[in-house]
N, C-alpha and C positions, 0 to 999 in steps of 0.2 A: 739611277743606280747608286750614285752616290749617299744620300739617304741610307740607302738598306744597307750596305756596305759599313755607315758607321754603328748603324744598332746594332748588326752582328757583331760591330769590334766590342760594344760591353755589355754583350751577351754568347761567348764563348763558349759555353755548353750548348746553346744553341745555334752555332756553327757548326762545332765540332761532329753533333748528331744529324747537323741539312746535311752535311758534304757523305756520312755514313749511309745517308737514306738514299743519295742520291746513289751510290758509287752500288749497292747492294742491287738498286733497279738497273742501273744500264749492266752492270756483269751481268744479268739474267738474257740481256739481248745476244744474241748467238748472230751470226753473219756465216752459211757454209758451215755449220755444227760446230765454230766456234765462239766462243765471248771470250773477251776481256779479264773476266774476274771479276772477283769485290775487291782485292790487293792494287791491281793497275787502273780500274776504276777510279778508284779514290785517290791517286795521283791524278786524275785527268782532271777531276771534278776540284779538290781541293789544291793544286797546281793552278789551274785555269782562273778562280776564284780571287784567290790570293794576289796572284800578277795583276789582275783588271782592279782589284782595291789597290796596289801598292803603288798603279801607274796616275791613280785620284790620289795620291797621298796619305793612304788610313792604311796602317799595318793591322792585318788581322794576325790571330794566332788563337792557342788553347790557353789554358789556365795551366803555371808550372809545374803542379803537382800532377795532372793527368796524365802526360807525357809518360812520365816515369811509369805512372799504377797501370794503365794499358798495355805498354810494355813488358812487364812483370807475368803479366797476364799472358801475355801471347807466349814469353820465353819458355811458361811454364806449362802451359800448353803444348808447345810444340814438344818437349822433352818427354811429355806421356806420350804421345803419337809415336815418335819415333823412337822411342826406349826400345821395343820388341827388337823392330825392324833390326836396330843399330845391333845386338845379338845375332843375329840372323845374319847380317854379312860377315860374323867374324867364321863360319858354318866352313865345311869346301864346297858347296853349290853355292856360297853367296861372294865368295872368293873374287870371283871375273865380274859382279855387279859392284863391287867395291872397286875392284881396279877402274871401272870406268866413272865414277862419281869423281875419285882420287882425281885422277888424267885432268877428268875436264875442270875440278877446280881450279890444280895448278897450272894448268896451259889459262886459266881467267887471270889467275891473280899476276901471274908473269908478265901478262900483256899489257893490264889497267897500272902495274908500276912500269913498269917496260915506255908506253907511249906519255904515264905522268912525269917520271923524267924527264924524256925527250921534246918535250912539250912544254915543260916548266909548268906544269898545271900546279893549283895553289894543293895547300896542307888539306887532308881531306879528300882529295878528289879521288884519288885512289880507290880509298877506301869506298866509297861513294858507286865509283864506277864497278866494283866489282858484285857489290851487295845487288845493284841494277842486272846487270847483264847475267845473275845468275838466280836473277828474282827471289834472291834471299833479303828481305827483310830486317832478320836477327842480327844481320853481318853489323847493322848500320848502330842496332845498342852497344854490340862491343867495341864499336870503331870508336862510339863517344868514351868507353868505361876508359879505353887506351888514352885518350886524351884528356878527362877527368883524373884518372889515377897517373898523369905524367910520366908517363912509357917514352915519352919523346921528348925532345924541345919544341916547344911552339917556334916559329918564329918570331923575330922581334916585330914586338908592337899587336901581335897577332894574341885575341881572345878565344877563348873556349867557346863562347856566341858565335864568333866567326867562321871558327872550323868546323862546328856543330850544323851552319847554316849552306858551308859549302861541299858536306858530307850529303846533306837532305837534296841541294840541289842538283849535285852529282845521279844520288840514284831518281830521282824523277827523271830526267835528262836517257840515264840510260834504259830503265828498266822499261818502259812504254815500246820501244823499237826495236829493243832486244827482246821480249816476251811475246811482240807479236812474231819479227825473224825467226825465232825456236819454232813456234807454232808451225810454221809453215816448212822449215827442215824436219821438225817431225813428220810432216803428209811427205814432202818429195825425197828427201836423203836417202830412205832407200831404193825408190827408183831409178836414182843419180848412180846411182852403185849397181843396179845391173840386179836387183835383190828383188825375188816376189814372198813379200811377208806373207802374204793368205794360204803360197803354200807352204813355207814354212810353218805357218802357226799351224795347218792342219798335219803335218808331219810329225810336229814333236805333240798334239795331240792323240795323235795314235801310238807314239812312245809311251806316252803318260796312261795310256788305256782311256781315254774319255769317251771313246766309241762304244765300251764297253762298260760300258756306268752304272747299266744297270742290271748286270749280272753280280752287281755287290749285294750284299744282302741289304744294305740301306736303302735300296729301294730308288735312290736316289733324286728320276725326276720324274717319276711317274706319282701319283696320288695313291693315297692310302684309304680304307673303307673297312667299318665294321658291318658284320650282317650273322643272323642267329637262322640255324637251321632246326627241325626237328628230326633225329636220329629215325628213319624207316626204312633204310637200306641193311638189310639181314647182312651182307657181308659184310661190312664194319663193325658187328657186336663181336664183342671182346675185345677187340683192338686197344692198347693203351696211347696213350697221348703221343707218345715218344714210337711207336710203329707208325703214327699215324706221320708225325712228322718226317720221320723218315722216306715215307712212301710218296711224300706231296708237300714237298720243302717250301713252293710256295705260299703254302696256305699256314699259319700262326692261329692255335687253339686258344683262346683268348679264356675261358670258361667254359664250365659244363654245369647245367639246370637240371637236376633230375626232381620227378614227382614227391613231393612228400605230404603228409596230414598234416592240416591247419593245424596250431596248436586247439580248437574248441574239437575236431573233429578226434584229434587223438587222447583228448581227456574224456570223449565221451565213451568211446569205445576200449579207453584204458591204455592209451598206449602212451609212453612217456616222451617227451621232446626235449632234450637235454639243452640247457641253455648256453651253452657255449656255441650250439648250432647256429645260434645267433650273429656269432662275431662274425668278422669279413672274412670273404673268404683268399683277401690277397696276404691276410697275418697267418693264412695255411690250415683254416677254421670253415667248420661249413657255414650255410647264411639261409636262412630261412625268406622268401618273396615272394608277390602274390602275381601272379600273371593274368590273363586272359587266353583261355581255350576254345576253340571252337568245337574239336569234337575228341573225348576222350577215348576213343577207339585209335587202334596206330595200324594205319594202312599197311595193305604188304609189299606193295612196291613205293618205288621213290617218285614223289612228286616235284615239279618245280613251280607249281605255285605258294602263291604267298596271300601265308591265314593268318589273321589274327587270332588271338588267343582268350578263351573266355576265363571266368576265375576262374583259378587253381592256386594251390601251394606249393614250390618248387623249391627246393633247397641249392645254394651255392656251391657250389662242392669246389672251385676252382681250377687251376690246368695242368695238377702235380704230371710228371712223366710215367707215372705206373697207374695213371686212374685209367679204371677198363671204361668201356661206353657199352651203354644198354640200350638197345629200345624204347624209344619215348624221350630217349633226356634232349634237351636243346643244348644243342651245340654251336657256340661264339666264337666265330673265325674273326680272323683279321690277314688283309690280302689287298693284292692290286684290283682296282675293277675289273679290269679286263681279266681276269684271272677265275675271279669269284662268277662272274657272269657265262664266263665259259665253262666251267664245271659248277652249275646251278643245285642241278640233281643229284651231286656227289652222294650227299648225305639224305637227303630230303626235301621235303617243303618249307618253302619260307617262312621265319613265323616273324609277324611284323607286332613287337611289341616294344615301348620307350623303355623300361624297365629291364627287360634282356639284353636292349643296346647299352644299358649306361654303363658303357666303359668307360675311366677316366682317360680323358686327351689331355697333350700339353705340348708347348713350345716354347720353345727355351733358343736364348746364346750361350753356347758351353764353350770357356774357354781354356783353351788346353794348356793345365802349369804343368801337369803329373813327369816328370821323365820318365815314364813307363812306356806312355804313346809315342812321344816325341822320336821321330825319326820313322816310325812304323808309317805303311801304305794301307790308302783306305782298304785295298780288297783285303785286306788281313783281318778286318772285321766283318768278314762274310762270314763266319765262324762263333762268332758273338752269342749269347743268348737272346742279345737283342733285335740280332738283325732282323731283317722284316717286320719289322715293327716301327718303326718310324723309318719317316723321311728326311735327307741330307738337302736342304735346299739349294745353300752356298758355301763357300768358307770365304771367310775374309783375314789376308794379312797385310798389317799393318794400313790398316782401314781401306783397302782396295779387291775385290776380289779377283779369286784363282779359279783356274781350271778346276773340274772335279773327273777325276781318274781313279780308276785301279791301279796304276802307280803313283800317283802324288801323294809324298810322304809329309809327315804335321811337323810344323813345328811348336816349339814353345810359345804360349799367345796368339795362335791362331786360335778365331771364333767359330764355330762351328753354327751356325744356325738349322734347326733340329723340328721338324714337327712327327708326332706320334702317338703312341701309348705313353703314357703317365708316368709306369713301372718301367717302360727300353726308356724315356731322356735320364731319367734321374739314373739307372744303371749306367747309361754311355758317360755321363756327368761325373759318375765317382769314377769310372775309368779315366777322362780326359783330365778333370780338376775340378772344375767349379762351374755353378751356371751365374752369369750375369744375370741377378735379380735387382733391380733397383733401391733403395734402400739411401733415405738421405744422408740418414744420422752418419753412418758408417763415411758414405761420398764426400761429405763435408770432412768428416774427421782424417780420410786421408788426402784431401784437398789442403787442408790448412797446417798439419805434421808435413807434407813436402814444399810448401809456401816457406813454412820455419826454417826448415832443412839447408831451403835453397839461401835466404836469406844470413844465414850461419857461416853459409859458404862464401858469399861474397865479402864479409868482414875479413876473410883472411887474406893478406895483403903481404908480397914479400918484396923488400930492397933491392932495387935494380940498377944499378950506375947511376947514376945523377936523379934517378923517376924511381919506379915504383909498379910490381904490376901483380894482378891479382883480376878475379874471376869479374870484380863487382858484382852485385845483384841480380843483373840479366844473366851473366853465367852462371851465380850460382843455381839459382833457379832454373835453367835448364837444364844443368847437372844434375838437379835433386828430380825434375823430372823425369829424367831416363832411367834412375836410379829407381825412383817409385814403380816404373810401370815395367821395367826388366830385372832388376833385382830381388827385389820386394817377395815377389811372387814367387822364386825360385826359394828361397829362404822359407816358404810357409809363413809369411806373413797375410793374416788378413785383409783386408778391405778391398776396396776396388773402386775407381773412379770411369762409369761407362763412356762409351765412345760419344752419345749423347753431351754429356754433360763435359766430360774432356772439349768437347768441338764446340760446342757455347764457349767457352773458355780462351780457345786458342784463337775462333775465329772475330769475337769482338776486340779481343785485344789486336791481333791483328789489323784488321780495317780500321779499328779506330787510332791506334799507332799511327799506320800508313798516312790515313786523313793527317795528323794533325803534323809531320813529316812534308807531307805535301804543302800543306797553309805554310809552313816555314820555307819551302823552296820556292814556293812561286814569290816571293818577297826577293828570297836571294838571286833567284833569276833575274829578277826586275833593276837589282840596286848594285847586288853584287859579280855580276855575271858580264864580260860585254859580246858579243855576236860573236867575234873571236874564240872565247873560251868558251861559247855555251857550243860550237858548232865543236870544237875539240874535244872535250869530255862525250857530245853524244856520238861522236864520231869512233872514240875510244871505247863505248860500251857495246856501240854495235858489231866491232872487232871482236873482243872478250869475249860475249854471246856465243859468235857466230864461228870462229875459227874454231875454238874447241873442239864443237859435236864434230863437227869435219874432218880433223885431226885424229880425234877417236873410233871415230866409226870405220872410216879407210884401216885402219889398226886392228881393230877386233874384230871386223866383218871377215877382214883378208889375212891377215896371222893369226889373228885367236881362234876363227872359225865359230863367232857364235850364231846362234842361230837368230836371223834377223827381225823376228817379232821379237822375240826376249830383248835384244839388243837394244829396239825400239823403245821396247817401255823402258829400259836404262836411260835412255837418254832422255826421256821424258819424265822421268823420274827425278834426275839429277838437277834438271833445269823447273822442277816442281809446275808443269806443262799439264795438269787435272786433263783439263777440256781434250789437249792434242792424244792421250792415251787414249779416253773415253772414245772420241774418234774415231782413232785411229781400229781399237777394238771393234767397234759396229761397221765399222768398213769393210774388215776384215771377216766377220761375224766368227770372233773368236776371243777368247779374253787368255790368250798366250801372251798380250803387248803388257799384261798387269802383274805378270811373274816374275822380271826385272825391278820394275817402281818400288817398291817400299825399299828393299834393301838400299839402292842407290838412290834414294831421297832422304832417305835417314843420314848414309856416310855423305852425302852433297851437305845435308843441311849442318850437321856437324863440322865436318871439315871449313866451312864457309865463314861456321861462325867464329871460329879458330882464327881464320885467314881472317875475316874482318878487323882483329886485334892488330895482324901483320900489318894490313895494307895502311891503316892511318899512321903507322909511322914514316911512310915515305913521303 
């Protein structure tokens, strides 16, 4: 081993990316529906690694400058992701998810300085032990920026290498045994408490109306289907658009085909075909197309089979609300199947042509800036011009998704994901805001204006007693993060950076941070660490972790009365616990556990990063 051990020492980009390859495969392994990660992976892997070179004598590590740009990377990633959110709990429903982020960071950071005094644990560790136990990452760049920009005194004799090295070992130390302990308070905590989440979560989903989902006009989760009739039923002639709708709310007039003369047949016989007939007939214009009929004769009762059509001339005429219907014209619905198939023969026989189906479809993520919507519940858009006409698949906030109700009200930056008609996304789209279309030029250009932003930020730097303190770089750039992806958009400002391309962003920096954090601790473990103080610091993170949710929960389950699925995803939120929500959701077969997480993983991750500045000065 010794061998591979010193190649990798002078080939550090290719460490850096083994221990990222490695850490990306073992999170994938689940044990019980849960993994590890790619974050605690890559302590296991690049910790483990590093110890076994540093116990041969070969110090591994990354190259100096990576450190920093991965970092930068994640801070300003993470600042997009939880921009929204971090809005969202200043809200009064996000209110009581904020109190419990608040709670559980301060009862962390009380404990990790609280047991590094009492302990005399070294500079650093603090800080270390709390970024671990609340598997914040972030905590650990601004614990270095506090002791980079001299917030403290070092101690004598003590370097920036040093307390850098015993900050990294700190959170490997704690984060592994505290991320897995959270894990598993997420499954039993509430059964410890006397608490059944599943009926809970079914409780406040019948508050929210999710039972009732699909008397929205969105249709919700049933599928959506075009199908063209021909008018043969005597008592729908005259009828306009708008009776028709009235009388059979399920069913969406999508078009109406009536017969008309080819343009050669009405120049021969002299009859004029106005060119404007031409145009489409969604710009409110007729449209001249050629079909297939089989027999030009119109039955007198309604059939429900299904004719194809031989040639003919049909003109568009569209689905204004006063167009009457006649005999013979084909008629373009759009409906649930089960709907369309249960009233076959409403109108007539089916006529199977491509041509009379080609309504435009689309799918879209519309993301909601407008304050128009914002605070509105979806059944309120039963009402819509669009309803019935596309489908609501999910909504996602702060990249997790919610319940779908007749009460669940939107807020700002939630995504909407949308399939339907063409004309209902782009309508629902200028109501909500905007659809997330992909578009580089634009992604890049507010990627790089909130890179500057943040970077702008960190150069401001203000006089502190004897040090100095200021955001540096990782703050600033999380700062310009939250700022880009919550402010930005309230302003009417353009661009957008998708969740795609945001999560490439946060999550390379991320694991590749962690990795190269890790190769620093496992050194420090090895050299600067002795059995004594590594059992102390892990001893201290697994307190931090663990006391919290315990503290909090007993408090808000039993004084606040929250309800304990919500509750749950708080606490998994705050301790950013992905896998224990996901979970704990499919356990429960309910995604109530995902309506607490964003907001208190936004105010955790913030608050943390905050505290990480506090705790290395102790």
């Amino acid at each position: 081993m010794q061998p591979l051990f010193q190649w990798l020492a002078y080939h550090p980009y290719v460490l850096l990316f083994l221990v990222v390859v490695g850490a990306v495969a073992l999170g994938r392994v689940a044990v019980a529906g849960y993994a590890l990660g790619n974050a605690v992976s890559a302590i296991v892997i690049g910790a483990s690694i590093s110890a076994s070179a540093a116990a041969m004598g070969i110090d591994l590590g990354a190259d100096d400058i990576v450190k920093p740009l991965v970092l930068y990377l994640f801070m300003y990633g993470l600042g997009l992701r939880i921009g929204p959110s971090l809005v969202s709990g200043l809200q009064p429903e996000g209110v009581r998810f904020s109190a419990v982020a608040v709670a559980c960071s301060g009862i962390a950071l009380a404990v990790a300085m609280i047991l590094a005094k009492l302990w005399a644990l070294p500079a650093g560790a603090a800080a270390g032990i709390l970024a671990g136990a609340m598997a914040m990452p972030a905590a650990i760049g601004m614990a270095e920026e506090a002791v980079r920009h001299g917030a403290f005194a070092l101690p004598t004799a003590a370097r920036f290498e040093d307390v850098s090295a015993i900050i990294a070992a700190s959170y490997a130390l704690s984060c592994v045994s505290g991320t897995l302990v959270v894990a598993l308070l997420c499954k039993h905590i509430p059964r410890g408490f006397g608490a059944d989440t599943g009926s809970a979560a079914k409780k406040l989903e019948e508050q929210l109306g999710v039972a009732d989902i699909d008397d929205t006009g969105l249709t919700g989760l049933r599928p959506l289907t075009v199908r063209a009739y021909r008018l043969t039923n005597n008592t729908l002639r005259g009828w306009t658009v708008r009776h028709f709708a009235q009388k059979y709310p399920q069913f969406k007039v999508l078009n109406v085909l009536r017969s008309a003369p080819s343009r050669s047949e009405a120049l021969a016989v002299g009859v004029r075909v106005p060119e404007e007939s031409m145009a489409l007939a969604a710009a409110g214009e007729q449209a001249i197309t050629r079909l297939r009929e089989l027999d030009r004769t119109i039955p007198a009762q309604a059939s429900v089979e299904v004719e194809p059509l031989a040639q003919s001339a049909y003109a568009k005429l569209g689905a204004a609300h006063d167009l009457a219907f006649r005999l013979g014209d084909i008629v373009i619905l759009g409906g649930r199947v089960e709907d369309l198939a249960r009233d076959n023969g409403l109108i007539g026989s089916e006529v199977a042509d491509p041509t009379a189906l080609n309504v435009p479809m689309s799918q879209a993520e519309i993301v909601v800036t407008r304050k128009a919507l914002e605070g509105r519940e979806l059944g309120e858009l039963r009402s819509a011009d669009f309803a019935g006409q596309l489908a609501l698949h999910h909504i996602e906030r702060g990249g997790v998704p919610i319940p779908l109700g007749l009460h669940v009200r939107l807020h700002r930056m939630d995504v909407l994901f949308v399939a339907g008609l063409k004309s209902a996304v782009d309508q629902l789209a200028a109501i909500a805001g905007r659809v997330a279309r992909p578009s580089i030029s634009t992604d890049l250009l507010v990627l790089s204006a909130g890179m500057l932003l943040g970077f702008l930020a960190g150069e401001v730097v203000l006089p502190l007693g004897i040090g100095s303190i200021g955001l540096g770089y990782a703050g600033g750039l999380f700062l310009a993060g939250v700022l880009v992806s919550s402010i930005a958009p309230r302003l009417g400002i353009v661009g957008s950076t998708p969740s795609a391309a945001r999560g490439i962003v946060e999550e390379l920096g991320l694991v590749a941070f962690v990795a190269i954090v890790a190769l620093d601790a496992g050194e420090a473990i090895v050299w600067r660490m002795s059995g004594d103080l590594a059992a102390k610091v892990a001893i201290a993170g697994f307190v931090a972790a663990v006391l919290p949710p315990l503290l909090v929960w007993a408090y808000a389950h039993h004084v606040l009365r929250m309800n304990p699925a919500v509750l749950l995803g708080c606490i998994a939120g705050t301790y950013s616990q992905y896998e224990a929500a996901r979970e704990s959701a499919r356990e429960i077969g309910s995604s109530v556990p995902w309506i607490g997480f964003p907001v208190a993983n936004a105010i955790a991750a913030t608050i943390v990063v905050m505290l990480g500045y506090a705790a290395a000065m102790a």
